[in-house]
Each structure stands twice: as C-alpha cells, then as structure tokens.
N, CA, C and O atoms as CSV, one atom per row, in Angstrom:
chain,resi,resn,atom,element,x,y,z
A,1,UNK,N,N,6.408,-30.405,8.153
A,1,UNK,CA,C,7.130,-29.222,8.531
A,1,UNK,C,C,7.572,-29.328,9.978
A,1,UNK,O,O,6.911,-30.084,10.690
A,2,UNK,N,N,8.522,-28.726,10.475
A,2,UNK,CA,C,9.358,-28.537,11.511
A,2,UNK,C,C,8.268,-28.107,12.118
A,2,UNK,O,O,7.324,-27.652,11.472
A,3,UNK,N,N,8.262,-28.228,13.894
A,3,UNK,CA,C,7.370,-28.218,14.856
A,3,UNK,C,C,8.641,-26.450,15.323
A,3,UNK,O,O,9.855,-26.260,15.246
A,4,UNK,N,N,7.162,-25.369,15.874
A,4,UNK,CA,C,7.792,-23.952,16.108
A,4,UNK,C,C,7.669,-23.691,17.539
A,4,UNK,O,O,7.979,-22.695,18.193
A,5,UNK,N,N,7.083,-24.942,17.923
A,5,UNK,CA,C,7.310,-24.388,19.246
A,5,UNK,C,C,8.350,-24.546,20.537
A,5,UNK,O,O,8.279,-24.753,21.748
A,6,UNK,N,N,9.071,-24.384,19.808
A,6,UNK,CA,C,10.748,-24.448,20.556
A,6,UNK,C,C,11.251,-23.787,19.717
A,6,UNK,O,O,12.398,-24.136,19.440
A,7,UNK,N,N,10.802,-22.822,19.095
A,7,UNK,CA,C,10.912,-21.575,18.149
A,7,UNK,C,C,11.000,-20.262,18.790
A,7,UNK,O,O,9.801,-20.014,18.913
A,8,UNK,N,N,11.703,-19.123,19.344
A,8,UNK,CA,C,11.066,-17.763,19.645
A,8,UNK,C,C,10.591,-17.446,18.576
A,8,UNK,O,O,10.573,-18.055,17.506
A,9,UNK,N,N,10.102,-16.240,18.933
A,9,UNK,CA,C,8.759,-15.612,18.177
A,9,UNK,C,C,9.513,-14.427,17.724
A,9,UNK,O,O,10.137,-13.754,18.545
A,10,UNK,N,N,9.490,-14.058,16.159
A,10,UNK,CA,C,10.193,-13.325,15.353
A,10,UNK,C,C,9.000,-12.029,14.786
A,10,UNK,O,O,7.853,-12.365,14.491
A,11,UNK,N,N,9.377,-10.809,14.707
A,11,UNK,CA,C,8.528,-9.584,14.522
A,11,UNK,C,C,8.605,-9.329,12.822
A,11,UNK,O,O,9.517,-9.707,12.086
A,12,UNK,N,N,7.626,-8.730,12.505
A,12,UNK,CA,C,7.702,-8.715,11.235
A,12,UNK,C,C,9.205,-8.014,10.333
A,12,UNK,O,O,9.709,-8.292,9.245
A,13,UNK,N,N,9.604,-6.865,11.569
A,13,UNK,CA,C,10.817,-6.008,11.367
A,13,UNK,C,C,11.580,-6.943,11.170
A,13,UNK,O,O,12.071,-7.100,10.052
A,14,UNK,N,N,11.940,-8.020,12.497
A,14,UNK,CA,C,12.892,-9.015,12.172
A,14,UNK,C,C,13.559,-10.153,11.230
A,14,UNK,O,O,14.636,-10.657,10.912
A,15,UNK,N,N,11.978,-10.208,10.980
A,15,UNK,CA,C,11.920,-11.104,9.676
A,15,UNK,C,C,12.332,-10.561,8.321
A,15,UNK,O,O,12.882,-11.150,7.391
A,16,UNK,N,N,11.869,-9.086,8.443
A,16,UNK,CA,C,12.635,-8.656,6.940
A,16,UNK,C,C,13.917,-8.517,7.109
A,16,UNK,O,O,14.717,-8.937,6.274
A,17,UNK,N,N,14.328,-7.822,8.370
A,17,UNK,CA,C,15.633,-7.675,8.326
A,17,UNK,C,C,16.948,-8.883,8.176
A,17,UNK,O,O,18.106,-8.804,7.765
A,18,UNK,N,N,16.035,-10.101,8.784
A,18,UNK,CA,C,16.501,-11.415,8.655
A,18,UNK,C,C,16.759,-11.664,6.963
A,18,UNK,O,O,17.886,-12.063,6.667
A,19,UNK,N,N,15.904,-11.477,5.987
A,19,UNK,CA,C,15.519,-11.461,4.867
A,19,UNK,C,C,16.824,-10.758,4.438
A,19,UNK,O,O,17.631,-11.421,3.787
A,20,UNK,N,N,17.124,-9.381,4.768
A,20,UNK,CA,C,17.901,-8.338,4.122
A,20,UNK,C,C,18.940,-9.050,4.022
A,20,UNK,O,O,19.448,-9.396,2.956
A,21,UNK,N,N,19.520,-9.448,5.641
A,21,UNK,CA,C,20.524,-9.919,5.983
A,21,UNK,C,C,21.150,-11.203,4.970
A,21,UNK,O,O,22.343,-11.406,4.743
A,22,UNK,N,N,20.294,-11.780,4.586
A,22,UNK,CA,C,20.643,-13.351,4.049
A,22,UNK,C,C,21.194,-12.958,2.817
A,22,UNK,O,O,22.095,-13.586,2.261
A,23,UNK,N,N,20.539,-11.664,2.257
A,23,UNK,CA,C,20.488,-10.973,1.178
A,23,UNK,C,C,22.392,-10.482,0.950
A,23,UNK,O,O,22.965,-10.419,-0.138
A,24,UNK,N,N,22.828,-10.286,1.905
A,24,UNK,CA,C,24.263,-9.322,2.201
A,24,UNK,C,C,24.919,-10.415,2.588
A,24,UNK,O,O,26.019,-10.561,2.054
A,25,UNK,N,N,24.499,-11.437,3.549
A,25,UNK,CA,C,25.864,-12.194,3.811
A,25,UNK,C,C,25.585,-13.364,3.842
A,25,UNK,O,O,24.919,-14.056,4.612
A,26,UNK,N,N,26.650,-13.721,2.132
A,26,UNK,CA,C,25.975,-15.116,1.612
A,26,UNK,C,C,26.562,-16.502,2.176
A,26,UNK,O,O,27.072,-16.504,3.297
A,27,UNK,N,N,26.500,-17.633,1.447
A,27,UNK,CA,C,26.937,-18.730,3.020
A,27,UNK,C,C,28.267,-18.935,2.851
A,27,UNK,O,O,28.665,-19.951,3.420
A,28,UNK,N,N,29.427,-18.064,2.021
A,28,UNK,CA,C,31.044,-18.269,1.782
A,28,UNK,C,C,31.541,-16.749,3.017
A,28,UNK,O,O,32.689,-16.414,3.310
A,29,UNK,N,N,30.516,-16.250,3.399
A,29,UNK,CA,C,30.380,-15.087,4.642
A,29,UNK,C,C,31.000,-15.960,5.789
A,29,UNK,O,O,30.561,-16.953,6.368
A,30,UNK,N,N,32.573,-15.012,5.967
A,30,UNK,CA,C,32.579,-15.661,7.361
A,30,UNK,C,C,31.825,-15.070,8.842
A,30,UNK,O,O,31.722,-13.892,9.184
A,31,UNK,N,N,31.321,-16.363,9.616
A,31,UNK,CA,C,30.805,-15.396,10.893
A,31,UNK,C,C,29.464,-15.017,10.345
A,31,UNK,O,O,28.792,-14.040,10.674
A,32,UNK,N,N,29.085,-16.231,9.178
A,32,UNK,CA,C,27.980,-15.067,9.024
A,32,UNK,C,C,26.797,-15.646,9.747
A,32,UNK,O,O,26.178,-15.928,8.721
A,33,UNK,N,N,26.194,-15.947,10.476
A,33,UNK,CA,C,25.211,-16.182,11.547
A,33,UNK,C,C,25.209,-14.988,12.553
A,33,UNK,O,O,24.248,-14.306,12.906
A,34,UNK,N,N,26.734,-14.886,12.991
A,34,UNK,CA,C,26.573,-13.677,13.893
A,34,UNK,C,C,26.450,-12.382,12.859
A,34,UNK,O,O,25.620,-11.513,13.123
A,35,UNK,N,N,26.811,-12.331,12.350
A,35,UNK,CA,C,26.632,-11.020,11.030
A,35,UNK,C,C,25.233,-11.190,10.787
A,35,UNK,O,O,24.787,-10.077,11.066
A,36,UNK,N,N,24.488,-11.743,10.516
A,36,UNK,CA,C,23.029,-11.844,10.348
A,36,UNK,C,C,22.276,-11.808,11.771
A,36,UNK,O,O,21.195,-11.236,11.909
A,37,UNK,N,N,22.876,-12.403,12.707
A,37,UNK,CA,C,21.924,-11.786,13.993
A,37,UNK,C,C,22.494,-10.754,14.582
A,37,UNK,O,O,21.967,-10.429,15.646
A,38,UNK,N,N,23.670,-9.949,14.131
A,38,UNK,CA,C,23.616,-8.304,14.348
A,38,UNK,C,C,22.898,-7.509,13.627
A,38,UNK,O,O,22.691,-6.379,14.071
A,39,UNK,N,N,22.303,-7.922,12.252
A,39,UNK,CA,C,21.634,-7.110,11.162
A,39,UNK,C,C,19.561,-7.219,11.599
A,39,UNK,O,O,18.542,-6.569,11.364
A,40,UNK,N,N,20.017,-8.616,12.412
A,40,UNK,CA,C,18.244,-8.800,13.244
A,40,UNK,C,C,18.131,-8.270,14.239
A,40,UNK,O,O,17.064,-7.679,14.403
A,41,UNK,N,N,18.964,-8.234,15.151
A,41,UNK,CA,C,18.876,-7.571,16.539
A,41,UNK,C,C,18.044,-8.735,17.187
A,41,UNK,O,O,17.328,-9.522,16.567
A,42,UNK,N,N,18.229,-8.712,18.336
A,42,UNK,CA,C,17.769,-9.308,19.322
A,42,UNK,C,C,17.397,-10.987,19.516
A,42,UNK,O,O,16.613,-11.598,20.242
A,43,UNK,N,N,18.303,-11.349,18.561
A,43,UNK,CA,C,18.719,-12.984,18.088
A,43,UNK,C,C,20.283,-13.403,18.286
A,43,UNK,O,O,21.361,-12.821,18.171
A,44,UNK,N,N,20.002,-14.252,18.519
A,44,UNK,CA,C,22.021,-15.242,18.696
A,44,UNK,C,C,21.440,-15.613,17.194
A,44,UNK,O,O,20.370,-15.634,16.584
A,45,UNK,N,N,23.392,-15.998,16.917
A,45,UNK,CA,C,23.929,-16.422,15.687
A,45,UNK,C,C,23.200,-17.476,15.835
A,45,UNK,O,O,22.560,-17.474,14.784
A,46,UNK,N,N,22.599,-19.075,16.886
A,46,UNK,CA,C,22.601,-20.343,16.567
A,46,UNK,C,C,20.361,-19.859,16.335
A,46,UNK,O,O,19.619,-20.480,15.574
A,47,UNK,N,N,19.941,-18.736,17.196
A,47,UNK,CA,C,18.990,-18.690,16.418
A,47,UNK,C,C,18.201,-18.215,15.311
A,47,UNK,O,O,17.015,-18.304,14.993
A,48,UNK,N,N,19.800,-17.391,14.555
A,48,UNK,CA,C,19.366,-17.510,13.577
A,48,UNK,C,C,19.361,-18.407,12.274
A,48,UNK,O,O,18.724,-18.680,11.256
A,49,UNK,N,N,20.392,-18.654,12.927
A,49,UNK,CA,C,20.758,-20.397,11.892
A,49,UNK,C,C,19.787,-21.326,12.087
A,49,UNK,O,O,19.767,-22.092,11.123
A,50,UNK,N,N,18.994,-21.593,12.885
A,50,UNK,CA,C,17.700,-22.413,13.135
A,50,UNK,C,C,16.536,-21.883,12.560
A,50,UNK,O,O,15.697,-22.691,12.161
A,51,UNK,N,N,16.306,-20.587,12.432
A,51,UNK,CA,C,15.167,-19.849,11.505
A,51,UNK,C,C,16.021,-19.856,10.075
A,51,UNK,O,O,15.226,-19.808,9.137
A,52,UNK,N,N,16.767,-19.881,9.838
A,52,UNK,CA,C,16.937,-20.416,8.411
A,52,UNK,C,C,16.829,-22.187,8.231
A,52,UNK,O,O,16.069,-22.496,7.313
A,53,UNK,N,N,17.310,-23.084,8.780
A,53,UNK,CA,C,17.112,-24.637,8.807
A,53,UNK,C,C,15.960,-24.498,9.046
A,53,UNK,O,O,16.015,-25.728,9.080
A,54,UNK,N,N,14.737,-24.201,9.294
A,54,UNK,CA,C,13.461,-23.927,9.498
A,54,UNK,C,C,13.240,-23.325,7.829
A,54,UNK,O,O,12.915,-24.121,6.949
A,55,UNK,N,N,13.413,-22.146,7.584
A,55,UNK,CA,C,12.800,-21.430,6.338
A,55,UNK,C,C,13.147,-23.157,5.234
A,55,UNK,O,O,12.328,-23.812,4.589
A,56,UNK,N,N,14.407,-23.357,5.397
A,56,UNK,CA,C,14.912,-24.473,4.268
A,56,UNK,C,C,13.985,-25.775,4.083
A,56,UNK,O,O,13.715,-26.546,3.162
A,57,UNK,N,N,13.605,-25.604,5.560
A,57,UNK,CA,C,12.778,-26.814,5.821
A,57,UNK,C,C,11.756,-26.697,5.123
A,57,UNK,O,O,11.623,-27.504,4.204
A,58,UNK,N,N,10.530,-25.475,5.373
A,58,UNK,CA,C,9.612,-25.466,4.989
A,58,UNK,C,C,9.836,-25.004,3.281
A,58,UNK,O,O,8.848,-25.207,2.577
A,59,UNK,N,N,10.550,-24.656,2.883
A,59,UNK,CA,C,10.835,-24.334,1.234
A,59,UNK,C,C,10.816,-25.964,0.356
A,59,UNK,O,O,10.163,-26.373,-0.604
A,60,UNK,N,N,11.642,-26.450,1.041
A,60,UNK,CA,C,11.735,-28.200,0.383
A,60,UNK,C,C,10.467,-29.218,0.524
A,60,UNK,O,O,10.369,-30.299,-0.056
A,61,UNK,N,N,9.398,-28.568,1.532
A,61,UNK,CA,C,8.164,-29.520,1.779
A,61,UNK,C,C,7.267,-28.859,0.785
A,61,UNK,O,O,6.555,-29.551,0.058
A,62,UNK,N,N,7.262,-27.398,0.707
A,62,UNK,CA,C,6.430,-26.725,-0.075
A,62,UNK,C,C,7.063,-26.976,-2.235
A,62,UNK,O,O,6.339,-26.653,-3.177
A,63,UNK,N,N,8.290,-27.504,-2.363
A,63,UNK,CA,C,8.530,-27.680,-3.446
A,63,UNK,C,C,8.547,-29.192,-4.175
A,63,UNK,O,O,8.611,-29.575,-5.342
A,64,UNK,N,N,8.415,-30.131,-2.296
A,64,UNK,CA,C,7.763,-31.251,-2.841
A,64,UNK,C,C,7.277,-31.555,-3.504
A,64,UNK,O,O,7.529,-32.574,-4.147
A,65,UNK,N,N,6.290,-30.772,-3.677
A,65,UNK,CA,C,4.642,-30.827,-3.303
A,65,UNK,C,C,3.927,-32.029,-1.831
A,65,UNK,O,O,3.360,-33.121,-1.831
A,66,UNK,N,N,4.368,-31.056,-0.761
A,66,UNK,CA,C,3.827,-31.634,0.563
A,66,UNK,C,C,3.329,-30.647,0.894
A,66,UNK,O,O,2.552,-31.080,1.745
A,67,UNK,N,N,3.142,-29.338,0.859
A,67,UNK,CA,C,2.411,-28.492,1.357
A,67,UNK,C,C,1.186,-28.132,0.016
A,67,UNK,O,O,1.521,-27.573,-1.028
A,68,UNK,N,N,-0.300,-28.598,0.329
A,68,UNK,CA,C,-1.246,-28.109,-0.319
A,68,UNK,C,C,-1.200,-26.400,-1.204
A,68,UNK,O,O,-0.670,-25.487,-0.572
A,69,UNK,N,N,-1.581,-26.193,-2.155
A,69,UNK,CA,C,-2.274,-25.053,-2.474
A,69,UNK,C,C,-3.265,-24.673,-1.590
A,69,UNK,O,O,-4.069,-25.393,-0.999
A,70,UNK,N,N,-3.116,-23.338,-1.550
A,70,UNK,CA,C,-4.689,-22.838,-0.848
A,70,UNK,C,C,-5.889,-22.594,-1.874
A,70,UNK,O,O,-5.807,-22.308,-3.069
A,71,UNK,N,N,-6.964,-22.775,-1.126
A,71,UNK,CA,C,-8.070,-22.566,-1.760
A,71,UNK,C,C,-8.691,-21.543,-1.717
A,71,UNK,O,O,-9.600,-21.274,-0.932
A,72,UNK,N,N,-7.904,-20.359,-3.226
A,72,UNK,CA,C,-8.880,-19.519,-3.181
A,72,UNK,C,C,-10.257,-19.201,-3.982
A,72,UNK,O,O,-10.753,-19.780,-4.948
A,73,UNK,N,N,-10.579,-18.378,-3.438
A,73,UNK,CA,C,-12.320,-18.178,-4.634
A,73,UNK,C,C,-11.570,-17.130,-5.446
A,73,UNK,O,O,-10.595,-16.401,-5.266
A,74,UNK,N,N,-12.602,-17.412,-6.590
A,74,UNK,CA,C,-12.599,-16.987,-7.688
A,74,UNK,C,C,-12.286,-15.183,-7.619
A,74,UNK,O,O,-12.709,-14.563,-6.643
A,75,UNK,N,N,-11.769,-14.688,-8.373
A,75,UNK,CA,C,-12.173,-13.147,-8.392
A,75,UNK,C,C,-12.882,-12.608,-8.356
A,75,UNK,O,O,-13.395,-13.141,-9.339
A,76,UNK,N,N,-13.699,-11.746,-8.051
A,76,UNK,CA,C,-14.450,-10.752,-8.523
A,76,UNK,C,C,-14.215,-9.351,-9.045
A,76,UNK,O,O,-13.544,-8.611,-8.325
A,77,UNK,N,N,-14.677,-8.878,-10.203
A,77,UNK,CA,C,-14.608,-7.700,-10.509
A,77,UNK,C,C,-15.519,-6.308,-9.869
A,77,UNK,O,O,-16.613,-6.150,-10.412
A,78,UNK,N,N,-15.247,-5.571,-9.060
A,78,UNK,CA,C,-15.838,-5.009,-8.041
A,78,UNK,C,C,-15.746,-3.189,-8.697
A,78,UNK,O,O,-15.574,-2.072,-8.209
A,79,UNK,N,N,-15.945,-3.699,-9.852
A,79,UNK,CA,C,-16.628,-2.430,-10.554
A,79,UNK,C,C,-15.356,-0.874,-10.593
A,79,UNK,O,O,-15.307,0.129,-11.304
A,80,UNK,N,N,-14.747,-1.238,-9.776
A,80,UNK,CA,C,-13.725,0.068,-9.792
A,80,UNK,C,C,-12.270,-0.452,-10.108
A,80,UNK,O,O,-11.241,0.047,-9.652
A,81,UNK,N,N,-12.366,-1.819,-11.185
A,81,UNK,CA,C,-11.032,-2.172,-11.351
A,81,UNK,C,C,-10.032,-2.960,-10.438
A,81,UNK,O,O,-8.815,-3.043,-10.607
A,82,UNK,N,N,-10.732,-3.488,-9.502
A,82,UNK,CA,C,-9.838,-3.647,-8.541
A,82,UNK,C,C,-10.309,-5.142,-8.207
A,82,UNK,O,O,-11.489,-5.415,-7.988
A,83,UNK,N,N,-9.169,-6.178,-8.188
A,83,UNK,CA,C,-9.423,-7.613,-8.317
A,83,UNK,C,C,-9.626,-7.824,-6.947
A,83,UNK,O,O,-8.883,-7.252,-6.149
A,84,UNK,N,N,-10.824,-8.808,-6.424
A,84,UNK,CA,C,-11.085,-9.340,-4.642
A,84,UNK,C,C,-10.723,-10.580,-4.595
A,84,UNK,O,O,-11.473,-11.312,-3.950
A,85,UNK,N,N,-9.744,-11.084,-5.108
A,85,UNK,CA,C,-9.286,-12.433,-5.454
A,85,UNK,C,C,-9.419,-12.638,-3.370
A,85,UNK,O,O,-9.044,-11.789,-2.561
A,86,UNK,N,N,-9.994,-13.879,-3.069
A,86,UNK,CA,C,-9.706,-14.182,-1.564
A,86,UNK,C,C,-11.007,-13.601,-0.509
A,86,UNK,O,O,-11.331,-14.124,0.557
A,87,UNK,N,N,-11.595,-12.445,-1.106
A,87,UNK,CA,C,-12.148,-11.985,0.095
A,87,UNK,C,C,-13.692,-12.729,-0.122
A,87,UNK,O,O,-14.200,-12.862,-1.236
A,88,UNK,N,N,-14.265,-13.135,1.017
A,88,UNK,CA,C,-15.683,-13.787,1.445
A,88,UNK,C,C,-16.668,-12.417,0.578
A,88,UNK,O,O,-16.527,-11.233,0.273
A,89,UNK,N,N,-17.404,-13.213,0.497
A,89,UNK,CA,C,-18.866,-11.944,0.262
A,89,UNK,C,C,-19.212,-11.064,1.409
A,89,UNK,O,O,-19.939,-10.155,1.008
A,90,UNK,N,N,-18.977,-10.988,2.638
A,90,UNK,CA,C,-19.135,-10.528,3.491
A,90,UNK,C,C,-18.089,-9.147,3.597
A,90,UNK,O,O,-18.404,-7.966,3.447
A,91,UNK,N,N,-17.038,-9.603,3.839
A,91,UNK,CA,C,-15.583,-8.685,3.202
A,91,UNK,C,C,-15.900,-7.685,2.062
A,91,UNK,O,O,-15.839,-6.455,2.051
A,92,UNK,N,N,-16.315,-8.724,0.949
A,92,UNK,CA,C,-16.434,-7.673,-0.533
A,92,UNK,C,C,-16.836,-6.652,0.033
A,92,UNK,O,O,-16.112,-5.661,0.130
A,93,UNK,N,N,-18.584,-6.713,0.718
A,93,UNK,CA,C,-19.441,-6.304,0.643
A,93,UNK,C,C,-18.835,-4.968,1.778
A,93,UNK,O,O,-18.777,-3.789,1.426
A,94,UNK,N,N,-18.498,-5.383,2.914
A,94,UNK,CA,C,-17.613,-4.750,3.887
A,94,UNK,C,C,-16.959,-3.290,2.785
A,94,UNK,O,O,-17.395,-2.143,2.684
A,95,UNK,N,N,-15.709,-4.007,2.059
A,95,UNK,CA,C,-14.967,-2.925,1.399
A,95,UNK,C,C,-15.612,-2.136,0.631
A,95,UNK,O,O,-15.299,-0.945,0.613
A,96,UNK,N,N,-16.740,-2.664,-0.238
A,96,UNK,CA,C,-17.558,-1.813,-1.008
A,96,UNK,C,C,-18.174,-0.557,0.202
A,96,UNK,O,O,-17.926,0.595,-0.152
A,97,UNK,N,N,-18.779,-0.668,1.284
A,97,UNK,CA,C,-19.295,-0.110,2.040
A,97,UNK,C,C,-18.449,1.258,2.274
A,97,UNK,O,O,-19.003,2.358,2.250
A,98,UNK,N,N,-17.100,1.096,2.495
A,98,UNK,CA,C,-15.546,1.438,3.776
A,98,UNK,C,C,-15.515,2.522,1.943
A,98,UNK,O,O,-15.829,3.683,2.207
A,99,UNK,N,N,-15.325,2.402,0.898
A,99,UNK,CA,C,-14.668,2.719,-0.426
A,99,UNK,C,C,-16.156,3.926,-0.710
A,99,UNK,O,O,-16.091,4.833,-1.541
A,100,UNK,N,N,-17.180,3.710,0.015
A,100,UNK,CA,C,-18.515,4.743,-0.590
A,100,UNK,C,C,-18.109,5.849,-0.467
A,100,UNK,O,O,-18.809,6.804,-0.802
C-alpha cells in the first residue's frame, strides 16, 4: 500500500463527503476534482485526486489478495440477542456491566 505520510489528514465529515461526492460526479464529470474538492471543503482538486489514487490503490491490494483478513474471535451470544463478534472478554464483560 501507498505510504500516507505525504498525505494530509482527512476528517471523518470529509471523507464521507469525499464519498458523496464521487457518488455525484462520475469520471466523464468535467472539472470533476475541483467539483469534488468543493463538495469536501478544505481540499485542492490535485488532493483530492491523490486520496482517490490512494483509495484505488488500496482497493486493488486488498482484491489481490495482498491485504490479510483480520482476525476475528468468534461470536458470542450475550444473552440479550445481540452478536459481540470482535470484542475481548474484557469488553464483553465491560458492556454487560454499562447494559445492567
């Protein structure tokens, strides 16, 4: 995967809105870099075209298969219906506590 640190740092807002954007202006869009970093705010057209050559990047390593699966644990059924797929015993035990 592409190295991020010659990357700015993108907010979660941005990122969806980045998302929306790609969504509205497809790549026969003229101008559309700057049309997508008016819909992000606080990005140039060339960085947003680099957070997409970035997203592309990491989409084609992950469909390789170059990017691993994660390893999650098993589920647990935590008695009120509700799957803990991921969380440590510590966590479970945590949410069971936070849910009394």
């Amino acid at each position: 995967m592409a190295s991020r640190s010659a990357t700015s740092s993108w907010t979660s807002k941005q990122n969806k809105s980045f998302e929306t954007a790609l969504a509205v202006y497809d790549k026969e869009t003229p101008d559309r870099w700057k049309n997508v970093a008016a819909m992000v705010g606080g990005k140039t057209a060339e960085e947003v075209k680099r957070h997409y050559e970035l997203l592309m990047e990491d989409l084609r390593s992950i469909e390789s298969g170059n990017v691993p699966f994660p390893n999650y644990r098993s589920s647990i059924d935590d008695n009120r219906g509700r799957a803990t797929t991921g969380l440590a015993e510590e966590d479970y035990k945590r949410n069971a506590v936070m849910d009394a």
